[in-house]
C-alpha positions in Angstrom: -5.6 -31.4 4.2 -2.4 -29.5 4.1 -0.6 -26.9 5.7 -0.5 -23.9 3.4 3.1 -22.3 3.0 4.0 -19.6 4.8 3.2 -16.2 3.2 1.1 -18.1 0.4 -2.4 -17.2 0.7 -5.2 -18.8 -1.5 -5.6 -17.5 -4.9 -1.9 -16.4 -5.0 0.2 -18.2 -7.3 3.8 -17.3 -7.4 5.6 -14.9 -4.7 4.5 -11.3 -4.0 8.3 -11.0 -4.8 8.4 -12.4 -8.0 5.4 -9.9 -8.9 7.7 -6.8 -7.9 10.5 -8.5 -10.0 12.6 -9.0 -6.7 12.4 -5.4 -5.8 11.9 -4.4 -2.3 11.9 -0.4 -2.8 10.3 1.8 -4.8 11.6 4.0 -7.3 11.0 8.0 -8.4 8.9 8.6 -5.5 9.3 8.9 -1.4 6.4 7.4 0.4 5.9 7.0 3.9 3.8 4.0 5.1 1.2 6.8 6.6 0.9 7.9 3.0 -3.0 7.6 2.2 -3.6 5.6 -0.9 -6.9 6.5 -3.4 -8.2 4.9 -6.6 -8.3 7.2 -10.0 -11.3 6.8 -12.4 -8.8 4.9 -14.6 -8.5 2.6 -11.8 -12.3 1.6 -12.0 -11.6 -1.5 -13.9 -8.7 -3.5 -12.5 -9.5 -6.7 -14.0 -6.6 -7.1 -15.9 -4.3 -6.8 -13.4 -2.4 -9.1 -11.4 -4.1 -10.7 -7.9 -2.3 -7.9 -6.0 -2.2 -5.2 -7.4 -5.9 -5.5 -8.5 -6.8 -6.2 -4.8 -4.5 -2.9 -4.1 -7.0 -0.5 -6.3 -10.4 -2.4 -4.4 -8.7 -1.7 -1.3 -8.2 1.5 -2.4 -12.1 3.0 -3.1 -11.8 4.6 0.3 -8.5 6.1 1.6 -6.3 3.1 2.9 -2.2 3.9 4.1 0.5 2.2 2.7 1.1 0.1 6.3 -2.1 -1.1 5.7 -2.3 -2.3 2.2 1.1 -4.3 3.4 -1.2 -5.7 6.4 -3.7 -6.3 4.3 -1.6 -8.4 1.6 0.5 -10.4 4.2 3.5 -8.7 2.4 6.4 -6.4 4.2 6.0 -2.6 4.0 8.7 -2.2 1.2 7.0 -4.5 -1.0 3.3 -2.5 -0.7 5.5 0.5 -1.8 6.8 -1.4 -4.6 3.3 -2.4 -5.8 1.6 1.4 -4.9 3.9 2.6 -6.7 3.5 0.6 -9.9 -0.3 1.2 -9.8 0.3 4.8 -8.6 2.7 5.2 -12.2 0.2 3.6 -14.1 -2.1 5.9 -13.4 -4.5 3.7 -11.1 -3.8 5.4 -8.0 -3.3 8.4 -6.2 -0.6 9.4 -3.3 -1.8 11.8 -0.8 1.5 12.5 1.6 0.6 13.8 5.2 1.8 17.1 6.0 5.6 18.0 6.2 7.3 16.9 9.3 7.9 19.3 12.4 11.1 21.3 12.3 13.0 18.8 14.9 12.7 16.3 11.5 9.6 14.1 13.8 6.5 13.6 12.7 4.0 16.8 12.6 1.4 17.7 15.3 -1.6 17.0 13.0 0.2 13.4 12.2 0.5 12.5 16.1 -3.1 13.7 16.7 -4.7 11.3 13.8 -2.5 8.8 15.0 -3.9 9.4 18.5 -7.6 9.4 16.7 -7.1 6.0 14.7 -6.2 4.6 18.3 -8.9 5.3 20.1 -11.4 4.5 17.3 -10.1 1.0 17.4 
């Protein structure tokens, strides 16, 4: 038995890079990685799409962030963008942004205190 590459899980094929086409940022849209992620009724078939991204839209069925698709993949933050935002353009996903940030340019009161509750649940 061998040692499977590093960053190569099963199923996988060629690089999570290759499948962004070498792009590490996404284009057109701002997302933060607490950004909540949903599937579209257009993305209840994904069975054309590539091993990501189709992996992306299951993950998807209930609310899932950004962070956490890129957890979920084994692939850095910038490249979950990437793909959420190729799915998102497609029309398999939708983008729900958390509230503005607070006037001092941090993150909001409401975004600290579901932080706080996602900690504690764990």
């Amino acid at each position: 038995m061998t040692a499977q590459e590093p960053g190569r899980e099963a199923g996988r094929v060629v690089p999570v890079y290759a499948v962004t086409g070498g792009r590490t940022r996404s284009t057109g849209r701002d997302m933060p990685v607490e950004a909540l992620v949903t599937v579209t009724a257009a993305g209840g078939r994904p069975t054309e799409l590539q091993l990501e991204y189709r992996t992306i839209v299951e993950l998807a069925v209930a609310p899932i962030s950004i962070v956490e698709i890129g957890a979920t993949l084994g692939v850095p933050v910038g490249v979950a963008r990437v793909l959420v935002g190729d799915l998102a353009d497609a029309g398999y996903l939708d983008i729900h942004l958390p509230p503005s940030a607070g006037s001092d340019g941090g993150p909001s009161v409401e975004v600290l205190e579901r932080l706080l509750e996602g900690l504690r649940a764990r």
